[in-house]
mmCIF file of the N, C-alpha and C atoms, coordinates in Angstrom:
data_MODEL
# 
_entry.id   MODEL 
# 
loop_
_atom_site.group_PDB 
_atom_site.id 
_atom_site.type_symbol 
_atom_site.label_atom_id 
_atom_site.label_alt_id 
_atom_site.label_comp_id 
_atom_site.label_asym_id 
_atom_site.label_entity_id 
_atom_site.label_seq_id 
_atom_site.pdbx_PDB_ins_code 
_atom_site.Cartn_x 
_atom_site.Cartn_y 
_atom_site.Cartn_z 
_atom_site.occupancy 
_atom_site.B_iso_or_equiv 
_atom_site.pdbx_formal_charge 
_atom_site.auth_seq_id 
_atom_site.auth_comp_id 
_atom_site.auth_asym_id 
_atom_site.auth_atom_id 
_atom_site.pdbx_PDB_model_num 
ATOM 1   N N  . UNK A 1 1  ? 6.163   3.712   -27.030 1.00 0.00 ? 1  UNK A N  1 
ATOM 2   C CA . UNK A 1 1  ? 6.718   4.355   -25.871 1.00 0.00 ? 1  UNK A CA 1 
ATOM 3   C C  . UNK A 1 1  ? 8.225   4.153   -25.876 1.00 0.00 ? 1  UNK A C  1 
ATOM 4   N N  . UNK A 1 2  ? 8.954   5.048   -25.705 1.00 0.00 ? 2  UNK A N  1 
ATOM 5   C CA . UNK A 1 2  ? 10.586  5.205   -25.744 1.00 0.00 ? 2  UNK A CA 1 
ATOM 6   C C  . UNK A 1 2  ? 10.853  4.169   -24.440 1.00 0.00 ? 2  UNK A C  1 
ATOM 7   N N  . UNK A 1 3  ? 12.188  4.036   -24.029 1.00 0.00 ? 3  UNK A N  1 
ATOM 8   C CA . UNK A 1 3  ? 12.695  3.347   -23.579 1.00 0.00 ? 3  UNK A CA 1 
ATOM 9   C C  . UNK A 1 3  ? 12.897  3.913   -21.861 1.00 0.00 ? 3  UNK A C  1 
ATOM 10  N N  . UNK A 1 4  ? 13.503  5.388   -22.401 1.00 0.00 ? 4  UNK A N  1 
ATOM 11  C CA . UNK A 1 4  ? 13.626  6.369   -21.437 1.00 0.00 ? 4  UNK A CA 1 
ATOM 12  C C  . UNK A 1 4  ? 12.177  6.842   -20.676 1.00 0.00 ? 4  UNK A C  1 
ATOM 13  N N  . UNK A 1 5  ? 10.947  6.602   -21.303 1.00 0.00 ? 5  UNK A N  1 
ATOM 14  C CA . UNK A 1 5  ? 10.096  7.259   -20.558 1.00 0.00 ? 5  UNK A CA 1 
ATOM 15  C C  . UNK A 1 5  ? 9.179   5.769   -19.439 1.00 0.00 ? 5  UNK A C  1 
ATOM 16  N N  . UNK A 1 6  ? 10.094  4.664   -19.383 1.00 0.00 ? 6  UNK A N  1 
ATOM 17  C CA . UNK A 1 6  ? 9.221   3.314   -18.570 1.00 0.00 ? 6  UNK A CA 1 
ATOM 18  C C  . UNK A 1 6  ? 9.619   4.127   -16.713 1.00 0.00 ? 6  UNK A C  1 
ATOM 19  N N  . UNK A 1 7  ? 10.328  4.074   -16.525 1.00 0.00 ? 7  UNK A N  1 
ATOM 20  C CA . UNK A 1 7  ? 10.955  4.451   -15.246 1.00 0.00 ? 7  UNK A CA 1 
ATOM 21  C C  . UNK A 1 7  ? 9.940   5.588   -14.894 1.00 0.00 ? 7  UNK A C  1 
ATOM 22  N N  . UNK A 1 8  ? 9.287   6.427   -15.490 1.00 0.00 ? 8  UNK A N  1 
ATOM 23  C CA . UNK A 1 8  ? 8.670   7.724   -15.491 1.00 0.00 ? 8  UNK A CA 1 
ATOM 24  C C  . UNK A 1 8  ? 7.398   6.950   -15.279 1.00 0.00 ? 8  UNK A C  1 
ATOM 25  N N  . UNK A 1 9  ? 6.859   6.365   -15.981 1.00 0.00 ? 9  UNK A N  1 
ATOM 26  C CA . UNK A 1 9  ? 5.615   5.666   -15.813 1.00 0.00 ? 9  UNK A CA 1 
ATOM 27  C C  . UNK A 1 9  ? 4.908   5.044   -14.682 1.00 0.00 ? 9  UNK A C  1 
ATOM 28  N N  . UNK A 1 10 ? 6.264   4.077   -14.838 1.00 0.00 ? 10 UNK A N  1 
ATOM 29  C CA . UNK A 1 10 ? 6.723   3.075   -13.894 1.00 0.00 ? 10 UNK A CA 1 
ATOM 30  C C  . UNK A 1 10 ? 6.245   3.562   -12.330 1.00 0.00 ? 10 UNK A C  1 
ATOM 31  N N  . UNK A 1 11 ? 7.264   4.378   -12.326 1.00 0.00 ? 11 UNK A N  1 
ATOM 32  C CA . UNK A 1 11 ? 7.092   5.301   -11.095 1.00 0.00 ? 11 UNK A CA 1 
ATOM 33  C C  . UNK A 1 11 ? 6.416   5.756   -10.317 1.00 0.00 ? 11 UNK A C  1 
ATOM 34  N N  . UNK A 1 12 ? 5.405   6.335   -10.998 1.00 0.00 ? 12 UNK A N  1 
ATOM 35  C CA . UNK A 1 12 ? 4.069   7.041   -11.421 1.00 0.00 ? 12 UNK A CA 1 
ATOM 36  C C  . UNK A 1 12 ? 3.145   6.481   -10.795 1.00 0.00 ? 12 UNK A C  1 
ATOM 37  N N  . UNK A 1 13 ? 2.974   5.059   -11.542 1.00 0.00 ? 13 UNK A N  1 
ATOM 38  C CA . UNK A 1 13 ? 2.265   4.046   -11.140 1.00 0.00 ? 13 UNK A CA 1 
ATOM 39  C C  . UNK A 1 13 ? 2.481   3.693   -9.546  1.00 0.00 ? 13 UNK A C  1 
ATOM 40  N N  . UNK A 1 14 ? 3.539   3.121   -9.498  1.00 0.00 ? 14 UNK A N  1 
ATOM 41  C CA . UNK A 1 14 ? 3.955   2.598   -8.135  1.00 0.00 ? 14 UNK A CA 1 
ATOM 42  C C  . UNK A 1 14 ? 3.791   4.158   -6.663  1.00 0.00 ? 14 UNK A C  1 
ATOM 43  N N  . UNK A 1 15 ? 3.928   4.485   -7.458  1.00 0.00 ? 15 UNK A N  1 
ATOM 44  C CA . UNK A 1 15 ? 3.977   5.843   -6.058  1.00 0.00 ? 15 UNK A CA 1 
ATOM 45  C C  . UNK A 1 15 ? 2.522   6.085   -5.757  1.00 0.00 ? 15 UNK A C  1 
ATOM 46  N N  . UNK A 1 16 ? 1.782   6.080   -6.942  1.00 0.00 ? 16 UNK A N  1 
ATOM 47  C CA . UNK A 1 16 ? 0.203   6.467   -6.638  1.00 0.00 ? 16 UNK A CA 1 
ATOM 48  C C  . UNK A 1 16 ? -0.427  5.013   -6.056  1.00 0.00 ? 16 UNK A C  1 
ATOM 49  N N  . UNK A 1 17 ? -0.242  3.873   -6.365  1.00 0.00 ? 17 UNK A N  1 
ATOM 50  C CA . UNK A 1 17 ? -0.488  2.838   -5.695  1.00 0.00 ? 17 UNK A CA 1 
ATOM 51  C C  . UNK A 1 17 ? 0.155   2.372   -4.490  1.00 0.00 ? 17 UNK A C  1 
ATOM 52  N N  . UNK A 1 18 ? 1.082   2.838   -4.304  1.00 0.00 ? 18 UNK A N  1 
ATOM 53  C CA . UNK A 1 18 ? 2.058   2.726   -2.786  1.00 0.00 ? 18 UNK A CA 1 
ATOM 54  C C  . UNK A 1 18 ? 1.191   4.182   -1.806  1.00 0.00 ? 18 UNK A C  1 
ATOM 55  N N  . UNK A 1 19 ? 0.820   4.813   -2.246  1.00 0.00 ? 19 UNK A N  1 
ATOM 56  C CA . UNK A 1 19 ? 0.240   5.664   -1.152  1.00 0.00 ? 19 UNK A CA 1 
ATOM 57  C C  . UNK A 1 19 ? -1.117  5.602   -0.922  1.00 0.00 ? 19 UNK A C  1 
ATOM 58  N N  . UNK A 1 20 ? -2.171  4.549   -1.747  1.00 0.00 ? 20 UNK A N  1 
ATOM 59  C CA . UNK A 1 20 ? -3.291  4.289   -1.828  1.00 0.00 ? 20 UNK A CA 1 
ATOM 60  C C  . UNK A 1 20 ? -3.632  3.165   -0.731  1.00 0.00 ? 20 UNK A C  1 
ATOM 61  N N  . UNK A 1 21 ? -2.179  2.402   -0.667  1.00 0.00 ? 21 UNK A N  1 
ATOM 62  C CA . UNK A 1 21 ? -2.184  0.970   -0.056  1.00 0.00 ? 21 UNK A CA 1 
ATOM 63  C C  . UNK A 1 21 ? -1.879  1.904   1.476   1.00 0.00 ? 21 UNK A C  1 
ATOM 64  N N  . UNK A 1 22 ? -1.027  2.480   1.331   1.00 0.00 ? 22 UNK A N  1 
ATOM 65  C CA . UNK A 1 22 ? -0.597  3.620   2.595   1.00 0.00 ? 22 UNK A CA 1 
ATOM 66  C C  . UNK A 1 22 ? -2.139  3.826   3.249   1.00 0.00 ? 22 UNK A C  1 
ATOM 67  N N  . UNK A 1 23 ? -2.987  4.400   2.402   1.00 0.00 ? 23 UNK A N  1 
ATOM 68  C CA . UNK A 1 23 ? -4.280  4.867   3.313   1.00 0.00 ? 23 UNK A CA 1 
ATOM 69  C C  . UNK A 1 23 ? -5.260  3.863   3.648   1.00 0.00 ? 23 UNK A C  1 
ATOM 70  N N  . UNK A 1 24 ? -5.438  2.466   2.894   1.00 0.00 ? 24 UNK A N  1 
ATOM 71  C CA . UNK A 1 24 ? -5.921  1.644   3.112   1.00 0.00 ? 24 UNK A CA 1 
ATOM 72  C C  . UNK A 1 24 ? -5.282  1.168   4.683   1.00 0.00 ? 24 UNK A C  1 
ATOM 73  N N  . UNK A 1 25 ? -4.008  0.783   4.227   1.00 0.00 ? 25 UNK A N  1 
ATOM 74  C CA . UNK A 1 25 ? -3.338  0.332   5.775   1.00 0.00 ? 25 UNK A CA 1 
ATOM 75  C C  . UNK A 1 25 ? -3.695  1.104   7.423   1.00 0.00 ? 25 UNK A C  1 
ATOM 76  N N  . UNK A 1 26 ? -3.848  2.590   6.826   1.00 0.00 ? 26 UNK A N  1 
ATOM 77  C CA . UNK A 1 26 ? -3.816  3.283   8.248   1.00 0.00 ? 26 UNK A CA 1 
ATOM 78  C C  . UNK A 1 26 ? -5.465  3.047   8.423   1.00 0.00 ? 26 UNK A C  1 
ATOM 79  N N  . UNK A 1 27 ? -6.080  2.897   7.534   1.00 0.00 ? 27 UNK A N  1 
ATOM 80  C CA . UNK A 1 27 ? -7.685  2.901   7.733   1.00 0.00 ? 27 UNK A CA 1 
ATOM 81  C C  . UNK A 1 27 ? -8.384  1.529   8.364   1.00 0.00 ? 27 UNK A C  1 
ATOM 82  N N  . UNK A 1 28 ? -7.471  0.448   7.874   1.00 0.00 ? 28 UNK A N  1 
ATOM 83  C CA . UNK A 1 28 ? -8.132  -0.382  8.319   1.00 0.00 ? 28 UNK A CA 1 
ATOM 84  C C  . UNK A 1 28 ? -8.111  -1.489  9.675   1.00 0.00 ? 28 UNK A C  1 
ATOM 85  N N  . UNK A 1 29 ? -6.974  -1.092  10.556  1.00 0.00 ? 29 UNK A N  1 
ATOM 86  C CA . UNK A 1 29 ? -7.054  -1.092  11.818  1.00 0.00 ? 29 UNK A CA 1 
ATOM 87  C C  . UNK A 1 29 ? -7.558  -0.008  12.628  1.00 0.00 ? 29 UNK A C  1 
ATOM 88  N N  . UNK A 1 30 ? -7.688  1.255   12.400  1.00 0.00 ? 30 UNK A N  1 
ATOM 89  C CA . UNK A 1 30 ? -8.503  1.902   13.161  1.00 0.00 ? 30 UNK A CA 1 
ATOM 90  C C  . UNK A 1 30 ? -10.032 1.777   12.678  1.00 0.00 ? 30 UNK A C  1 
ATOM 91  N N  . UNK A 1 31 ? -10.612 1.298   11.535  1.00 0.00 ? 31 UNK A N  1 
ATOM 92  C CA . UNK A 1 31 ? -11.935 1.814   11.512  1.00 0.00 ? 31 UNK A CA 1 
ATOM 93  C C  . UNK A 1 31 ? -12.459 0.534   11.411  1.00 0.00 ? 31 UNK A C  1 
ATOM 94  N N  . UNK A 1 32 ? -11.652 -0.503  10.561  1.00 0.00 ? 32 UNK A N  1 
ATOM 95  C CA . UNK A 1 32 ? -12.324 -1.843  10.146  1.00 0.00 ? 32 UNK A CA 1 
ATOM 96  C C  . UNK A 1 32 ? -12.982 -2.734  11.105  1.00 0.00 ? 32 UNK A C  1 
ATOM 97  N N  . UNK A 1 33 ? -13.877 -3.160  11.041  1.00 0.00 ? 33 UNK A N  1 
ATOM 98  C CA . UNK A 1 33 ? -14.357 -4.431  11.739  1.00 0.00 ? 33 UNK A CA 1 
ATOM 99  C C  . UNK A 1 33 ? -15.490 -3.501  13.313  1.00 0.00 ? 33 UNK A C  1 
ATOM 100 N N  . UNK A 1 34 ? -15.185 -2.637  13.310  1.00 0.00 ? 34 UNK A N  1 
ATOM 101 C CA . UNK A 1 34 ? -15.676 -1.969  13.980  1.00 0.00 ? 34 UNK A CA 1 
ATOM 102 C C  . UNK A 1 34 ? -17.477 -2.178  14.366  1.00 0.00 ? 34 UNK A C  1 
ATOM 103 N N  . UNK A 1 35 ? -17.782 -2.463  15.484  1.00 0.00 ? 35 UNK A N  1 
ATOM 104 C CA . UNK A 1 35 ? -19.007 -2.632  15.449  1.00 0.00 ? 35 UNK A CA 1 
ATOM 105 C C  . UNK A 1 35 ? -19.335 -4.245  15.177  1.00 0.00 ? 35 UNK A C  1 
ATOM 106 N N  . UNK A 1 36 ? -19.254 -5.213  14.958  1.00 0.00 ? 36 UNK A N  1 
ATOM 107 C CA . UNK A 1 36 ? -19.366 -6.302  14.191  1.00 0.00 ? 36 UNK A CA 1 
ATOM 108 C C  . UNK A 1 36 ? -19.032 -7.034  15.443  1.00 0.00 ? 36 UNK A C  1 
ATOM 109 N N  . UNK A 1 37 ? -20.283 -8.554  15.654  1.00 0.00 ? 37 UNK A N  1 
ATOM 110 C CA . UNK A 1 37 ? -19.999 -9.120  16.765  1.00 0.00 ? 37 UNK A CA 1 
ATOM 111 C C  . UNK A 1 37 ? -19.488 -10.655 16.122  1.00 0.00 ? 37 UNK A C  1 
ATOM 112 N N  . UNK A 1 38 ? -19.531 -10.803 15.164  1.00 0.00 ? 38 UNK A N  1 
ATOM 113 C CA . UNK A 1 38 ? -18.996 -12.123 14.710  1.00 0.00 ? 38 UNK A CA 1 
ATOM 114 C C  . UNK A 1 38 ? -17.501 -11.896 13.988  1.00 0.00 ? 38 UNK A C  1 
ATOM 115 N N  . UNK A 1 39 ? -17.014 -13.111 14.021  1.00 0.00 ? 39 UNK A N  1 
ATOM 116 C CA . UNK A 1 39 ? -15.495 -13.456 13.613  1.00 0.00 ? 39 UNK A CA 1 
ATOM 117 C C  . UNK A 1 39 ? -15.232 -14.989 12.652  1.00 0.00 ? 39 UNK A C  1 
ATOM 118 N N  . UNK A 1 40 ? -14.058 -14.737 12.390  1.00 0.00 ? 40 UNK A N  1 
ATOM 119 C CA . UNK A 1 40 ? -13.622 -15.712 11.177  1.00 0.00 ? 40 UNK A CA 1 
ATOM 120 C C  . UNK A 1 40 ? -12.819 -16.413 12.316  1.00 0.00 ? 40 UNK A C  1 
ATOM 121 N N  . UNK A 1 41 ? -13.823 -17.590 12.817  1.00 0.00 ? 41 UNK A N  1 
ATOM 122 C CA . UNK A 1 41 ? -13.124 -18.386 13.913  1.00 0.00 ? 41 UNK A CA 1 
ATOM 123 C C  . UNK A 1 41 ? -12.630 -17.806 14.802  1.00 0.00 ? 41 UNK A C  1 
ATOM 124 N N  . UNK A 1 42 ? -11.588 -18.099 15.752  1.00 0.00 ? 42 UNK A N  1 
ATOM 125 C CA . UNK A 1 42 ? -10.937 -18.052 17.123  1.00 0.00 ? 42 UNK A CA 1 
ATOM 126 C C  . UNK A 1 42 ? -10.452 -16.717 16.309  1.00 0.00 ? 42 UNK A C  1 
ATOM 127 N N  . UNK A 1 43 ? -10.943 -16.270 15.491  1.00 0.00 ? 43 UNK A N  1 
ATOM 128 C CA . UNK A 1 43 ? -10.031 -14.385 15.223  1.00 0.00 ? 43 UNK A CA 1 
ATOM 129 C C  . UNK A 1 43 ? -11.472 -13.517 15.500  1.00 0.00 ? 43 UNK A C  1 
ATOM 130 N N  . UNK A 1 44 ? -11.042 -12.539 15.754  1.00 0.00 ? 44 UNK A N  1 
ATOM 131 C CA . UNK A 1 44 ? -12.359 -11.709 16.359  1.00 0.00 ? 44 UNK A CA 1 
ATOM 132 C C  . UNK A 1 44 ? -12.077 -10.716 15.133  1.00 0.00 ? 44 UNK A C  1 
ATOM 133 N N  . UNK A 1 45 ? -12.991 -10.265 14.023  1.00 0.00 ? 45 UNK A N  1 
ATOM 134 C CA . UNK A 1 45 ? -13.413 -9.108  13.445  1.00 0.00 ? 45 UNK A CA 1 
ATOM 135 C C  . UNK A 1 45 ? -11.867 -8.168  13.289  1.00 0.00 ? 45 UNK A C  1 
ATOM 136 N N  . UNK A 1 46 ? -12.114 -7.521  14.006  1.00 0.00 ? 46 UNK A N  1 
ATOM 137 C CA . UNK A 1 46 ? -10.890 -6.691  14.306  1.00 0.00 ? 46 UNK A CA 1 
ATOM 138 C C  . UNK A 1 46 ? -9.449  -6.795  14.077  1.00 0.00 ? 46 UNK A C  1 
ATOM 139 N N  . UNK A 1 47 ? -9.368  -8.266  14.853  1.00 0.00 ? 47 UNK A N  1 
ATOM 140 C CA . UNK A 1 47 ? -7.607  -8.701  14.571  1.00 0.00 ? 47 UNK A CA 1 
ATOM 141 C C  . UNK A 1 47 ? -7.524  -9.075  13.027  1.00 0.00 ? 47 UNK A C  1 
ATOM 142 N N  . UNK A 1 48 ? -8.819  -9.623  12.107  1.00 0.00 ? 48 UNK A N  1 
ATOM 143 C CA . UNK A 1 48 ? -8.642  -9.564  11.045  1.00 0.00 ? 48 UNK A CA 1 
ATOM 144 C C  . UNK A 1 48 ? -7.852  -8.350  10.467  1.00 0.00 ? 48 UNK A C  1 
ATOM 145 N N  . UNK A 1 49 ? -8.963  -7.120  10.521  1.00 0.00 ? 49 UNK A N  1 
ATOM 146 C CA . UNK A 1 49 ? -8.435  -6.027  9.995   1.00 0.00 ? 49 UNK A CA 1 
ATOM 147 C C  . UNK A 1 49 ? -6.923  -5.502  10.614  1.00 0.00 ? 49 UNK A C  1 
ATOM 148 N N  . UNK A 1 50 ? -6.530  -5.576  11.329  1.00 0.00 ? 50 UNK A N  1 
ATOM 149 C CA . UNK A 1 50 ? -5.487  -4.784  12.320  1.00 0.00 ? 50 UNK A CA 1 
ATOM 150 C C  . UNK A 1 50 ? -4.436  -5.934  11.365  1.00 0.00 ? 50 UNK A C  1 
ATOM 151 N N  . UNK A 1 51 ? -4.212  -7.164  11.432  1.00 0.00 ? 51 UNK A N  1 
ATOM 152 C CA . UNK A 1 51 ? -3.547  -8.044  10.516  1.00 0.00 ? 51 UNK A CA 1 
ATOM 153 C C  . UNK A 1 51 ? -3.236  -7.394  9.023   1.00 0.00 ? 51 UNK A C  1 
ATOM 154 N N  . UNK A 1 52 ? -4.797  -7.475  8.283   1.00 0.00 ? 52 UNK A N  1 
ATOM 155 C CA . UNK A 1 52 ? -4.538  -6.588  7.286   1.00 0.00 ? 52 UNK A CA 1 
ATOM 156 C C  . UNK A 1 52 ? -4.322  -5.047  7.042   1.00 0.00 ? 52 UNK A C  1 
ATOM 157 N N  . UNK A 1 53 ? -4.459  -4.423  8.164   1.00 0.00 ? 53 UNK A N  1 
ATOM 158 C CA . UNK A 1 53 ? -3.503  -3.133  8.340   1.00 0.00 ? 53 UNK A CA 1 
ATOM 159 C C  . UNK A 1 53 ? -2.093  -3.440  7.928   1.00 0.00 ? 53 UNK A C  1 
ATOM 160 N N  . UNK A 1 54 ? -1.587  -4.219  8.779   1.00 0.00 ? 54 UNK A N  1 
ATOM 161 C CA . UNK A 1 54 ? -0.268  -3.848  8.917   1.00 0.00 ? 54 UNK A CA 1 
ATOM 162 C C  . UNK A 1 54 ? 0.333   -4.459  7.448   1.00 0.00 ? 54 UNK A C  1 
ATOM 163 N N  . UNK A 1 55 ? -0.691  -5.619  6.924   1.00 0.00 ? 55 UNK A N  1 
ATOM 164 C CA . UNK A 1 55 ? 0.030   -6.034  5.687   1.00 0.00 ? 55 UNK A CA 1 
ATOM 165 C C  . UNK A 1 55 ? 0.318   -5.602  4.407   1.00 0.00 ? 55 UNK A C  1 
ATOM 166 N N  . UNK A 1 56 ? -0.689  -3.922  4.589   1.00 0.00 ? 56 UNK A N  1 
ATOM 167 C CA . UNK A 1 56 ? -1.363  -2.994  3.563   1.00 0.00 ? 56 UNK A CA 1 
ATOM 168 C C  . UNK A 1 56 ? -0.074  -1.981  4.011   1.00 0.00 ? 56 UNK A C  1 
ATOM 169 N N  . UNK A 1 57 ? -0.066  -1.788  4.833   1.00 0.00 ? 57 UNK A N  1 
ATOM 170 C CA . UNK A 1 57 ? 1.539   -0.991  5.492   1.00 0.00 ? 57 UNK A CA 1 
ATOM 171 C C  . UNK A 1 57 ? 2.507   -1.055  5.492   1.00 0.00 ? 57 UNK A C  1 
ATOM 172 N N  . UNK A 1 58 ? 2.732   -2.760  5.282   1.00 0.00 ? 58 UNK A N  1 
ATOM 173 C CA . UNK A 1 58 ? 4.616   -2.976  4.646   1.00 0.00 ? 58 UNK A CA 1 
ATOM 174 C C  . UNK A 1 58 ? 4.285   -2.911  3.106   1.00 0.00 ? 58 UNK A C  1 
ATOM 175 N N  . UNK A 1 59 ? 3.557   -3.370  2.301   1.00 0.00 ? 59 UNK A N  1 
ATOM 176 C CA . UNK A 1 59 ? 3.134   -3.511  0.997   1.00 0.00 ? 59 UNK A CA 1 
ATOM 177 C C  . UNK A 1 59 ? 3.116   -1.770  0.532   1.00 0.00 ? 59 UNK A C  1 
ATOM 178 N N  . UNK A 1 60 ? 2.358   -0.638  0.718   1.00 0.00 ? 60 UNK A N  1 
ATOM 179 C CA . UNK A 1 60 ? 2.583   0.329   0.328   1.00 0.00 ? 60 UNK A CA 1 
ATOM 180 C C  . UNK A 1 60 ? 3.704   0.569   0.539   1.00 0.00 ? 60 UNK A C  1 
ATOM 181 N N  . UNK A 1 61 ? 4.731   0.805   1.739   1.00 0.00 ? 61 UNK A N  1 
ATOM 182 C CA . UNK A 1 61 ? 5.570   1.526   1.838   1.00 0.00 ? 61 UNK A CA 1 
ATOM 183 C C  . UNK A 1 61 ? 6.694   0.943   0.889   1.00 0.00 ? 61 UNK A C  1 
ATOM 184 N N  . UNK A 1 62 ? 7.139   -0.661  0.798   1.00 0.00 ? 62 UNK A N  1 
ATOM 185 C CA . UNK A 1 62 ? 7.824   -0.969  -0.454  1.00 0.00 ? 62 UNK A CA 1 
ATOM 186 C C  . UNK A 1 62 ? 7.387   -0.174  -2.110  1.00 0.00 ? 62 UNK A C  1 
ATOM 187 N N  . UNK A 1 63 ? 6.135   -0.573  -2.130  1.00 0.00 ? 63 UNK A N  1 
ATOM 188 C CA . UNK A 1 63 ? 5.809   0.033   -3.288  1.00 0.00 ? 63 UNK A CA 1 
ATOM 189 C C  . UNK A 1 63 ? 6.524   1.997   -3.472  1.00 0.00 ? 63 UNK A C  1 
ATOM 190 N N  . UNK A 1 64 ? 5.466   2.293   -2.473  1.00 0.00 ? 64 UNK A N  1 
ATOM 191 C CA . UNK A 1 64 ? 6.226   3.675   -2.763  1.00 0.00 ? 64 UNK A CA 1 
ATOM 192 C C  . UNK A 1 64 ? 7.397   3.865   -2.549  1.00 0.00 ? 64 UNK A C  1 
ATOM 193 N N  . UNK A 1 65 ? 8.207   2.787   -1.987  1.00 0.00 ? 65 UNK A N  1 
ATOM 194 C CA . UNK A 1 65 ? 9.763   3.445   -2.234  1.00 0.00 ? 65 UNK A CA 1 
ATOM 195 C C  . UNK A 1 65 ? 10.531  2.879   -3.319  1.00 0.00 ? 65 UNK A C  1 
ATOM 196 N N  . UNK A 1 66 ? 10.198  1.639   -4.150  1.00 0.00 ? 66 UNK A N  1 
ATOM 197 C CA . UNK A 1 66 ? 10.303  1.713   -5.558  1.00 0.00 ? 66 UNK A CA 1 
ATOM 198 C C  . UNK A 1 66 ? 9.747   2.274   -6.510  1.00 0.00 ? 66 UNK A C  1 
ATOM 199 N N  . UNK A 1 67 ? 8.328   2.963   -6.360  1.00 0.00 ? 67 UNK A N  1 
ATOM 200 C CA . UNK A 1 67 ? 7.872   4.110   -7.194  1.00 0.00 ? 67 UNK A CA 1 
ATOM 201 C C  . UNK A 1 67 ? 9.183   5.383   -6.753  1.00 0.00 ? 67 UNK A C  1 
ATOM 202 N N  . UNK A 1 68 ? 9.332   5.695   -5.615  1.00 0.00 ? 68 UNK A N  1 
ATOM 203 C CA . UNK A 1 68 ? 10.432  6.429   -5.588  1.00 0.00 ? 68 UNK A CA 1 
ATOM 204 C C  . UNK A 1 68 ? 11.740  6.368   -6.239  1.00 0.00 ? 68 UNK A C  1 
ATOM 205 N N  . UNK A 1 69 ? 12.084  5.216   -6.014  1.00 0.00 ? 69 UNK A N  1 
ATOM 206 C CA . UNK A 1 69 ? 13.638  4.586   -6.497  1.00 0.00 ? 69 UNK A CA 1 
ATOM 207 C C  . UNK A 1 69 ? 13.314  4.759   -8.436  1.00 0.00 ? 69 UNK A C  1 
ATOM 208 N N  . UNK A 1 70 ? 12.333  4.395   -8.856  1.00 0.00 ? 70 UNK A N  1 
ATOM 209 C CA . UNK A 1 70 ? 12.023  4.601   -10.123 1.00 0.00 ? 70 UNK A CA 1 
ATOM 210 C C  . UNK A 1 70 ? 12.075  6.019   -10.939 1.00 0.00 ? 70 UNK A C  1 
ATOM 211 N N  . UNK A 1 71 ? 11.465  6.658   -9.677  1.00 0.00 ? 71 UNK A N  1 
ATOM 212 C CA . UNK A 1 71 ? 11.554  7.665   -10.323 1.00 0.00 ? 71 UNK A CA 1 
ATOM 213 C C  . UNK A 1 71 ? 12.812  8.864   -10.189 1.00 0.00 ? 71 UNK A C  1 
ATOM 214 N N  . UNK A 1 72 ? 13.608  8.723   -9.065  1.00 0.00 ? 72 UNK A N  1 
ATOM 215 C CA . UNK A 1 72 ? 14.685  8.837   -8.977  1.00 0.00 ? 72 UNK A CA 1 
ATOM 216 C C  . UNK A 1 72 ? 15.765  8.491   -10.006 1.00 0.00 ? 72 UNK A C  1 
ATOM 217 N N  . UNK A 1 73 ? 15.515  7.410   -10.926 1.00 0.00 ? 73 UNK A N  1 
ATOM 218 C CA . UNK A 1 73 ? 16.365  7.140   -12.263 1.00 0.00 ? 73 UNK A CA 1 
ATOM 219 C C  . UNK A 1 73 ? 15.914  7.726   -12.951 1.00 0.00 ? 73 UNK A C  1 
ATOM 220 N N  . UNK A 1 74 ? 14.828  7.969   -13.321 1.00 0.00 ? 74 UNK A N  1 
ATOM 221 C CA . UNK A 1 74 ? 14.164  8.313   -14.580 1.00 0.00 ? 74 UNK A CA 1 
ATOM 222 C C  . UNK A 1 74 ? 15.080  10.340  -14.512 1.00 0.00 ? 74 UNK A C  1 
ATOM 223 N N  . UNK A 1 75 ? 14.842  10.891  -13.482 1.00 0.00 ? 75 UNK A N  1 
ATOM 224 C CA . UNK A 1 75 ? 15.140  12.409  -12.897 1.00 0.00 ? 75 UNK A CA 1 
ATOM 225 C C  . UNK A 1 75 ? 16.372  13.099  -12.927 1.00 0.00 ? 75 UNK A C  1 
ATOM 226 N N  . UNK A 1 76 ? 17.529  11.478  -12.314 1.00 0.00 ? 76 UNK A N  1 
ATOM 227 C CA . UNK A 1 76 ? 18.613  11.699  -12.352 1.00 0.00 ? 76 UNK A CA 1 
ATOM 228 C C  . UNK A 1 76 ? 19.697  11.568  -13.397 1.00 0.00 ? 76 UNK A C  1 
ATOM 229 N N  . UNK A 1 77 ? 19.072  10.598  -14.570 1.00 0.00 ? 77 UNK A N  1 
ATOM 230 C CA . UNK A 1 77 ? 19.563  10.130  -15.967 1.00 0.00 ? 77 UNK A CA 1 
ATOM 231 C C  . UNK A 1 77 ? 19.473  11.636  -16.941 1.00 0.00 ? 77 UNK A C  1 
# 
């Protein structure tokens, strides 16, 4: 693989996994835990997921904006 085509890859990668984490995040405070009467201690079901929402939500959106930023070099070179 050339040198010139990592950023392209790179990119690629990160953008399709930054918007995967994107749908995980929005999915799993609205739908997760739903129904379920037990909890992981003094956390109820829910605040689990709504926690890992939001952590799936800063995590994609970095990702996809260095899949962006990546691929933005690769486009503009």
């Amino acid at each position: 693989m050339e040198l010139i085509t990592l950023p392209l890859a790179l990119g690629s990668l990160l953008t399709l996994v930054g918007l995967a984490c994107l749908g995980f995040g929005l999915y799993a405070p609205v739908w997760g835990g739903r129904g379920q009467r037990s909890g992981l201690g003094p956390i109820p079901e829910r605040g689990v997921h709504a926690i890992a929402g939001v952590r799936m939500l800063v995590g994609g959106v970095v990702t996809f904006l260095l899949g962006i930023i990546a691929l933005w070099t690769y486009f503009s070179a």
